[in-house]
C-alpha positions as CSV (number, residue, x, y, z in Angstrom):
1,X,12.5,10.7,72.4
2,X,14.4,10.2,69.3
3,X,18.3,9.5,68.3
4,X,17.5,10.3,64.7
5,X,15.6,12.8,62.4
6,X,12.1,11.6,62.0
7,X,10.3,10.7,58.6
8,X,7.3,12.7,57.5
9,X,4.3,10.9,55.8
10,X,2.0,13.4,54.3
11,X,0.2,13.5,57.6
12,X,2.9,14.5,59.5
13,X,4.2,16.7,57.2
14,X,1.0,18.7,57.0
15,X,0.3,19.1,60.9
16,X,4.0,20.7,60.7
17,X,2.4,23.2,58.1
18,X,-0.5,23.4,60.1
19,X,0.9,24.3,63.1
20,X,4.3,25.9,62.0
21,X,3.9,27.7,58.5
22,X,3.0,31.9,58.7
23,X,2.4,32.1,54.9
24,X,1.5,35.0,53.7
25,X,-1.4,35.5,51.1
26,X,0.8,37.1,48.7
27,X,3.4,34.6,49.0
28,X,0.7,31.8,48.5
29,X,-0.5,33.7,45.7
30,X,3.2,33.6,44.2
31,X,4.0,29.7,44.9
32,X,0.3,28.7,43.5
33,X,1.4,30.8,40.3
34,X,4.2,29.4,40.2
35,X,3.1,25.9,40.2
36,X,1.4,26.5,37.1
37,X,5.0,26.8,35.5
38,X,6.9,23.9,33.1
39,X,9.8,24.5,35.7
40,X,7.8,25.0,39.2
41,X,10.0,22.4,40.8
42,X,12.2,25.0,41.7
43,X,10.2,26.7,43.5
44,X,11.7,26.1,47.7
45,X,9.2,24.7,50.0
46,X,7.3,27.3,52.0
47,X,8.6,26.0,55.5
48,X,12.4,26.8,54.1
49,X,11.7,30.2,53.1
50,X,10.2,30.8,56.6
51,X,13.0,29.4,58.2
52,X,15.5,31.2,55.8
53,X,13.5,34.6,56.9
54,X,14.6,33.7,60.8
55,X,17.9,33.3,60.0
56,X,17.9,37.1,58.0
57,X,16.4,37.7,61.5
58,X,18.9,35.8,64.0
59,X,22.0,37.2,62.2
60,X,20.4,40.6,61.5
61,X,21.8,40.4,57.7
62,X,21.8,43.6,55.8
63,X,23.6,42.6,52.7
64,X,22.8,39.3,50.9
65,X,22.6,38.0,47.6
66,X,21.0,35.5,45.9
67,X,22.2,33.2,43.5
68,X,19.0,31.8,41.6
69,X,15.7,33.9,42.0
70,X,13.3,32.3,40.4
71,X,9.8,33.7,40.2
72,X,11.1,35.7,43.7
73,X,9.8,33.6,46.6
74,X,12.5,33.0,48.4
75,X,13.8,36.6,47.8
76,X,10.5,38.1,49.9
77,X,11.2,35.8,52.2
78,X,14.8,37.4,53.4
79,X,14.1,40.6,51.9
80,X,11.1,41.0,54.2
81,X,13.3,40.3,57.3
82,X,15.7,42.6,56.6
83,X,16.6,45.8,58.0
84,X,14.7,48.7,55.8
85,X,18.1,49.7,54.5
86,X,19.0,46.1,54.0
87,X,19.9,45.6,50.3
88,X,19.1,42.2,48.5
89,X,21.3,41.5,44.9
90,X,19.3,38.3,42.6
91,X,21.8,36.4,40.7
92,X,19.9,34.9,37.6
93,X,19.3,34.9,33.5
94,X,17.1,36.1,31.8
95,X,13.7,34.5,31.8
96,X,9.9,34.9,31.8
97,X,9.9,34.5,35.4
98,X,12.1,37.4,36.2
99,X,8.8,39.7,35.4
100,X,6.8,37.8,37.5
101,X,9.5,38.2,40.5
102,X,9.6,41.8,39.9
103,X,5.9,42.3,39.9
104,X,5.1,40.9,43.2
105,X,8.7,42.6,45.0
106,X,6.7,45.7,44.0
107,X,3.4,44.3,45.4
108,X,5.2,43.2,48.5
109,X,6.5,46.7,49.1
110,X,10.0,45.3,48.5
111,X,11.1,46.7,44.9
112,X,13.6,49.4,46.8
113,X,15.5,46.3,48.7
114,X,16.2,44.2,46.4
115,X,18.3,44.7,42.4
116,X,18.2,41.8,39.9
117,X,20.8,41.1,37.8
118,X,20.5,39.1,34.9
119,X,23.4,37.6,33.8
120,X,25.7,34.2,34.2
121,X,25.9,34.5,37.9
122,X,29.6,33.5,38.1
123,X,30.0,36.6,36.2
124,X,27.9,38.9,38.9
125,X,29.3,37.2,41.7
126,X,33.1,38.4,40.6
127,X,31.6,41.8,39.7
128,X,30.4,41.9,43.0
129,X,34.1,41.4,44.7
130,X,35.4,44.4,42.1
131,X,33.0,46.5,43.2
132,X,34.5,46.3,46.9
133,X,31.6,43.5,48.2
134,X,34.5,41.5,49.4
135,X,34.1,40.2,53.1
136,X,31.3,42.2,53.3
137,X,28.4,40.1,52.4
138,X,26.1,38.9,55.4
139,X,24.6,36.0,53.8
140,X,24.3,34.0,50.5
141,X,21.8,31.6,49.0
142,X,22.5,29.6,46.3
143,X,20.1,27.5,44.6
144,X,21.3,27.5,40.9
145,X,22.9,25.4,37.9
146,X,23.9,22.8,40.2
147,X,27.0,21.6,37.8
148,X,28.4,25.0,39.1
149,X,27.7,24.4,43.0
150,X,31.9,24.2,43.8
151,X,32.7,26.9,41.9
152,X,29.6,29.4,43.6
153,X,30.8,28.0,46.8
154,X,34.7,29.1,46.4
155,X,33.0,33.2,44.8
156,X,31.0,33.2,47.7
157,X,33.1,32.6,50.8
158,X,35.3,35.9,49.3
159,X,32.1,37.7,49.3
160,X,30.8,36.8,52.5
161,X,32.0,38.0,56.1
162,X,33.6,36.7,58.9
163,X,30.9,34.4,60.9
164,X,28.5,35.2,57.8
165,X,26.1,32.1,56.2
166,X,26.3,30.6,52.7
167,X,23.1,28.4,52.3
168,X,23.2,25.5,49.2
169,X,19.2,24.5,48.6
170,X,18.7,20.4,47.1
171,X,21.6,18.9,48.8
172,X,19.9,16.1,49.7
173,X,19.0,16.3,45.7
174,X,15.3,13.9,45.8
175,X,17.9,11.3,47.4
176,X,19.9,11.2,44.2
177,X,23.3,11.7,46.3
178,X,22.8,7.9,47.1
179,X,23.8,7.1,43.6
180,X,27.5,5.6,42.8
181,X,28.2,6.3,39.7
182,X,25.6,9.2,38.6
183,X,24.9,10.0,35.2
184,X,24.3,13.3,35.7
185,X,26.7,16.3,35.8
186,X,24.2,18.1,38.6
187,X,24.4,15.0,40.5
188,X,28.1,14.1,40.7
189,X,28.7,17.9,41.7
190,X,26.2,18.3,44.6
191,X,28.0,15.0,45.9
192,X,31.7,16.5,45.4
193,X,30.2,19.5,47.2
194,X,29.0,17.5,50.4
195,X,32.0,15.8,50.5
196,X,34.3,18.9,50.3
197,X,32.2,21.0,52.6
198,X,32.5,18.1,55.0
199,X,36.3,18.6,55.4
200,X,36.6,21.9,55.1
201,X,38.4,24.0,58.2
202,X,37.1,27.8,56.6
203,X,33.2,26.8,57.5
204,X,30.9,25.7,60.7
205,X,28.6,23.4,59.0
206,X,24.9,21.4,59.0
207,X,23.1,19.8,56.6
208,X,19.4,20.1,57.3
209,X,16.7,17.7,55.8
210,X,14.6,20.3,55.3
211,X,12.7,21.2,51.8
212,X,15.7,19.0,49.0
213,X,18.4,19.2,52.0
214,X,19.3,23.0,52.8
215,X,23.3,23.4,54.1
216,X,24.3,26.0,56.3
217,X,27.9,27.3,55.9
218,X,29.2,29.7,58.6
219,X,32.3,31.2,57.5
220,X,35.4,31.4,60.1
């Protein structure tokens, strides 16, 4: 037995894919494509998209949205446990990578459950709340521009419903949160974040060390 999380060497961390991780070919396919890319660190670890899927499937969420798609991993992931009339909106910009997204939601069978939208997501998000999304949302991801972590936060707990999720991906940030005086702008706002999300009374909260440190929000 154990008081505290354990440490995974590569060996341990690769008996927990090897007993644990139901990949499938397309979505190896996708993350090996992706790891060709300048920017494939953003790419979530495989594990976390499985486990995000279980959560799509333990809630039984039929609206989400995404803020920061990608090249569309983690977007098969929930869209493939959702309901077949569960709708999926993709926060992003415009990018190569939105193509490559699209191209395998259509090989995945996926293209009718989930809309992209490509603009600043700020901007989506509070189109999302005029257009009557407001307390309606099951659960939402974000894994952006992490400068603008707060600010996503506040847009999504008016979109999301009562006892809903909102998941924050790299809160544990490659252990940068240790830092005391950061440098960096991404850095100093995923530590305001943790802090603020650690006093908050509207949220049920857990910060898993899993993938770069994946939050769970549950809204009140």
């Amino acid at each position: 037995m154990t008081n505290r999380t354990l440490n995974l060497d590569d060996s341990l961390y690769q008996y927990l894919l090897d007993v644990s991780l139901r990949e499938t070919p397309l979505l190896r396919r996708l993350r090996d494509e992706t790891a060709q890319l300048a920017n494939a660190r953003w790419q979530i670890a495989p594990e976390q998209g499985q486990f995000m899927a279980l959560l799509v499937q333990l809630t039984g969420a039929r609206r989400i949205v995404e803020v920061g798609t990608f090249t569309g991993y983690s977007a098969i992931c929930m869209a493939s446990a959702m309901p077949a009339d569960g709708r999926l909106i993709c926060c992003d910009i415009p990018g190569d990578y939105n193509i490559t997204a699209e191209r395998y939601w259509c090989e995945a069978g996926l293209a009718e459950r989930i809309e992209q939208r490509l603009a600043p997501a700020l901007e989506t998000l509070a189109t999302l709340e005029a257009e009557g999304q407001g307390g309606r949302v099951d659960l939402v991801f974000i894994d952006a521009d992490k400068a603008n972590y707060p600010a996503y936060f506040e847009q999504a707990l008016r979109l999301v419903r009562q006892g809903g999720l909102i998941l924050f991906d790299n809160t544990l940030w490659s252990g940068r949160v240790l830092e005391q005086s950061p440098d960096s702008a991404d850095t100093r706002a995923i530590q305001a974040l943790n802090r603020a999300l650690h006093d908050d009374a509207r949220i049920d909260l857990s910060l898993l060390p899993l993938g770069d440190g994946l939050t769970l929000c549950r809204k009140r």
